[in-house]
N, C-alpha and C positions, 0 to 999 in steps of 0.2 A: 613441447607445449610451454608457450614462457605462460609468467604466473606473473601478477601485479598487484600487491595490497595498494587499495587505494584507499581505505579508512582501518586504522586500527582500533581498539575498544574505550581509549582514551577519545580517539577525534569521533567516534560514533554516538560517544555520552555528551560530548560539546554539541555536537548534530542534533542529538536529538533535543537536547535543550533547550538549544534555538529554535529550533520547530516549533516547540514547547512554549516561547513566548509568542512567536507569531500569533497561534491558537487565542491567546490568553490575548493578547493586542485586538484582535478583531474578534473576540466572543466576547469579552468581556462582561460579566453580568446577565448574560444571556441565557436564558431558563431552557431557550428550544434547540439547544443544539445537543445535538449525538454523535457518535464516532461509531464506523462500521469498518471493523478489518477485513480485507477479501482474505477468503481461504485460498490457500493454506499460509500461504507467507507474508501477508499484512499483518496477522492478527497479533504478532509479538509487538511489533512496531507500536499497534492500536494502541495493548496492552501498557507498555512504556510512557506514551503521551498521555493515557487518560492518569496513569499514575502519576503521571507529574502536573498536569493541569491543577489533578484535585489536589495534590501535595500544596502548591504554591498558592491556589483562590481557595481552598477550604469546599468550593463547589462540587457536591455528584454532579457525573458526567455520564450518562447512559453508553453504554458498548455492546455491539453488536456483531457478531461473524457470517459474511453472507459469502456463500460457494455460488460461485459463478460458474459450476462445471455444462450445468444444461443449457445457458444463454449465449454461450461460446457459438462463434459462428463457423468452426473449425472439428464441433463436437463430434458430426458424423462422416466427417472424411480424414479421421485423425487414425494414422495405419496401426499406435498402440491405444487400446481406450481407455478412458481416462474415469479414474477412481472420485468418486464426488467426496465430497467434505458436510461436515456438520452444518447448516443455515441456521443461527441462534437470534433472529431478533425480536426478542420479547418485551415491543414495543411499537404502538403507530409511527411511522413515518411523516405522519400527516401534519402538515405546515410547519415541520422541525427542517433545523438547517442542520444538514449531513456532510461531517465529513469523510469519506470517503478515503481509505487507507491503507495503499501496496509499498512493496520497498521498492519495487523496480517498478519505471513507466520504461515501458521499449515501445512495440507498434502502436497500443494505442485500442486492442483488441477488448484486451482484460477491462479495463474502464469503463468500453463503450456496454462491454455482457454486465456488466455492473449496476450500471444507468437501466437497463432493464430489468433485473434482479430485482430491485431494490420497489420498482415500483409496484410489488406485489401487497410490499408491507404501506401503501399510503402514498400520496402525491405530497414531495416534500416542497417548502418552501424555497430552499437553495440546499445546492448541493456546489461541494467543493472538496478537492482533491489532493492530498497530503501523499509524498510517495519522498523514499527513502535517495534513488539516484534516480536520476531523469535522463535515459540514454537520447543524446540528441543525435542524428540526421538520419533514423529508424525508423521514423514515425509512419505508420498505414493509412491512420486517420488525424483530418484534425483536433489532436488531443494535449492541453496542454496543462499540468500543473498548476493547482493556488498556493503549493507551499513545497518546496525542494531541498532536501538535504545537501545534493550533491548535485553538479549537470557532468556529466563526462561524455567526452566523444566516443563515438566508438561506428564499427562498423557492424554487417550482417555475422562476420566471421567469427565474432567476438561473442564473451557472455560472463555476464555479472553473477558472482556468486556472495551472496550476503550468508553469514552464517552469524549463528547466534546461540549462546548460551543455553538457552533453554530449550532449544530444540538440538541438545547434545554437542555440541562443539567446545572445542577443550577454549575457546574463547572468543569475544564477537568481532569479526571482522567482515570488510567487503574486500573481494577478490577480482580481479577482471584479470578472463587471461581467454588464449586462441580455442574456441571447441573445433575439435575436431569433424563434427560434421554441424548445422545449421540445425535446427530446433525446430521441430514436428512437432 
């Protein structure tokens, strides 16, 4: 199995920086905007940006965790089933601009169960989509990114592994290397 750092913890903290001004560029002063990490593996990323949003504008920034496991259109023909996660948004959705926050875009699945998730808590104003790498010529649906860390090519065969500090890893990196079988 080859293995491929494609971000180390130095170009991940530039990444997310950048991210981090886009945000601040097109919010600017903006009262209605929130940020929602999808469980399980947005929600460090979330975590990161609203830290630094509020570090740099002095601005609260509301943060929210929403599990997409029951919106999945995959949920009941998946051969292992699949553990739900915490849904924490302790806050209307309603006429706030959401941004929306996974480290990996691959199909295009995760987003679209999202988009329905989300409108439990309120019909938002806009919504826009923040993701860590943005695997390109995978796409299921049309789904495309408002703000990119990374775009990398890759194929079906292939699979991104983001690891991160706080969810135990001896350091934050991103990984691409061959999986041995295709993701169920």
């Amino acid at each position: 199995m080859q293995k491929r750092k494609i971000l180390d913890g130095q170009l991940l903290e530039i990444t997310v920086a950048r991210l981090t001004q886009e945000i601040i560029e097109n919010h600017e002063g903006s009262q209605d905007t929130v940020i929602l990490g999808l469980q399980p593996r947005g929600t460090i990323l979330a975590e990161r940006i609203r830290a630094s949003v509020e570090k740099q504008t002095g601005q609260d920034v509301p943060l929210g965790y929403l599990d997409i496991t029951f919106y999945r259109d995959d949920f009941r023909t998946r051969r292992n089933p699949l553990s739900a996660n915490q849904t924490k948004v302790p806050f209307s959705l309603e006429n706030k601009q959401v941004i929306l926050v996974d480290d990996v875009l691959y199909t295009g699945r995760s987003t679209r169960a999202a988009l329905d998730a989300l409108l439990a808590f309120g019909r938002p104003k806009k919504v826009e989509l923040l993701v860590l790498i943005d695997r390109k010529y995978v796409r299921d649906l049309p789904v495309e990114a408002n703000y990119i860390g990374k775009q990398v090519n890759t194929i079906v065969s292939q699979h991104i592994d983001v690891q991160w500090v706080e969810d135990g890893a001896s350091e934050d990196a991103i990984w691409l290397f061959e999986s041995k079988e295709t993701e169920q």
